[in-house]
C-alpha positions as CSV (number, residue, x, y, z in Angstrom):
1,X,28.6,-25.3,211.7
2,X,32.1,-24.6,210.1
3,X,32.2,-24.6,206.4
4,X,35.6,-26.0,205.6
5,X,37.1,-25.5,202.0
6,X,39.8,-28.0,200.7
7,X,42.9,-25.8,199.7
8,X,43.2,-24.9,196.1
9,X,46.3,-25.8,194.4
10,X,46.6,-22.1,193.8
11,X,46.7,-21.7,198.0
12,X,50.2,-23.2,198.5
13,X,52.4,-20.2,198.6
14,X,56.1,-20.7,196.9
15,X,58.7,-21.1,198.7
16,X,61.6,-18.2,198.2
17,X,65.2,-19.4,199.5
18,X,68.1,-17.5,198.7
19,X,65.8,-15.2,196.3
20,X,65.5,-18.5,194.3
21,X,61.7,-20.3,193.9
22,X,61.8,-23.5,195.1
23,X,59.9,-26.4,193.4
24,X,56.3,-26.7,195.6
25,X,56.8,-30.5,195.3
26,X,60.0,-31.9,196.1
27,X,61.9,-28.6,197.1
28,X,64.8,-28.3,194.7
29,X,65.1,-25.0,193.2
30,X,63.1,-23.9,190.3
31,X,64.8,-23.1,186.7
32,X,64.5,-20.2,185.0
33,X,61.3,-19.8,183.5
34,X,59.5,-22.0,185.3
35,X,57.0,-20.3,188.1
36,X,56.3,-23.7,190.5
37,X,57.9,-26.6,190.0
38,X,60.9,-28.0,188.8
39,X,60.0,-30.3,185.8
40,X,56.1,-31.3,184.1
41,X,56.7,-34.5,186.5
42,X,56.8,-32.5,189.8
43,X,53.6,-30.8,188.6
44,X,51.8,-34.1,187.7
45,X,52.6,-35.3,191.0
46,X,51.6,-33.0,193.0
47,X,48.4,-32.1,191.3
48,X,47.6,-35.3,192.0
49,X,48.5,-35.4,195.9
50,X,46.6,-32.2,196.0
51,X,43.4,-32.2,193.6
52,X,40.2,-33.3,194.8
53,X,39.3,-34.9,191.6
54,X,42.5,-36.9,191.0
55,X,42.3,-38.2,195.0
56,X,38.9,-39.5,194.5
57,X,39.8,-41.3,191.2
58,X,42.6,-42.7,193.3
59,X,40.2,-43.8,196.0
60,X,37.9,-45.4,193.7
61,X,40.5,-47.6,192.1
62,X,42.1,-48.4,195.5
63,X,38.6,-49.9,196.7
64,X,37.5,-51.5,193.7
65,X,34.1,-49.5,193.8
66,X,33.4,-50.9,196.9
67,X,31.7,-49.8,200.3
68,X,34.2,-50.2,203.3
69,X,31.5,-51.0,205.6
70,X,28.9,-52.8,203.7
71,X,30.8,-53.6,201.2
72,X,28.7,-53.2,199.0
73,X,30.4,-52.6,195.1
74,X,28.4,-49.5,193.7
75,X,28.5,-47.3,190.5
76,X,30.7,-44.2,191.0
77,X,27.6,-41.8,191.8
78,X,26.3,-43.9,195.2
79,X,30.2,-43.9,196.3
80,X,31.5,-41.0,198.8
81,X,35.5,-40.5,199.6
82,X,34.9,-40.3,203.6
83,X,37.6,-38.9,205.5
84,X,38.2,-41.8,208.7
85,X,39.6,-38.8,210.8
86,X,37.6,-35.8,210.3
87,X,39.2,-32.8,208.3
88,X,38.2,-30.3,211.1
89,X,40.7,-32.8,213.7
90,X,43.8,-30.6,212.0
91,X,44.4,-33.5,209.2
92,X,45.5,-33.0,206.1
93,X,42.5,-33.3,204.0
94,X,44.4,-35.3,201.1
95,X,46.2,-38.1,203.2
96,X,45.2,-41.0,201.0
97,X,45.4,-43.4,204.5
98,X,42.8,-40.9,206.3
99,X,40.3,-41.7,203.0
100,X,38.1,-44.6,202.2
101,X,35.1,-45.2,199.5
102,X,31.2,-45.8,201.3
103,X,28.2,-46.3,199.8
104,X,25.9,-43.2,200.8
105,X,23.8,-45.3,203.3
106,X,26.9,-46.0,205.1
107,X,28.2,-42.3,204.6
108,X,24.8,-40.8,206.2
109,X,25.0,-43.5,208.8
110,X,28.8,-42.8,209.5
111,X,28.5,-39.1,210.0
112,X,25.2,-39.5,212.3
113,X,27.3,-41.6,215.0
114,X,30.4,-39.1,214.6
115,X,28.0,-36.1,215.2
116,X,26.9,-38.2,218.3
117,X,30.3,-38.9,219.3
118,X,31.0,-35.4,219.0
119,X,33.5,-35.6,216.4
């Protein structure tokens, strides 16, 4: 089996154009001492499009708590961010439309039929 490893937010190179850094969130060009984005708003933003802890919290507010199969509403430790689409299909890992919260039965159950289905 493949181990897969969501990319850190230190794994997205910097864009260089012109021999000027460009923001890694909404690509204008980065100021003078700043090293990755363009204002503390860029950076909020895109740590939270690209942090596994802030997508999850996202996830579970979306949901309400609540199993998308069963649902079933759960404390936050029997809840698992499922990906719909598999990560290892090429998708992007944080696309908040590919994600959805299920209760660990469903999870186990879920990813017993996709191993079947050869996903």
């Amino acid at each position: 089996m493949i181990s897969l490893r969501f990319p850190r937010i230190s794994d997205y190179e910097n864009q260089i154009v012109n021999g000027k850094r460009v923001c890694r969130n909404c690509d204008v060009f980065v100021s003078v001492g700043r090293r990755h984005y363009c204002s503390d708003d860029c950076m909020l933003e895109f740590n939270q499009n690209h942090d596994w802890y802030f997508i999850r919290k996202a996830i579970l507010k979306r949901d309400k708590y609540k199993c998308s199969i069963c649902l079933k509403r759960s404390k936050r430790s029997n809840l698992d961010v499922d990906h719909i689409i598999p990560v290892r299909k090429g998708i992007d890992p944080f696309n908040k439309k590919n994600l959805r919260l299920l209760c660990k039965d469903c999870h186990k159950a879920k990813t017993k039929l996709d191993v079947y289905a050869g996903l």
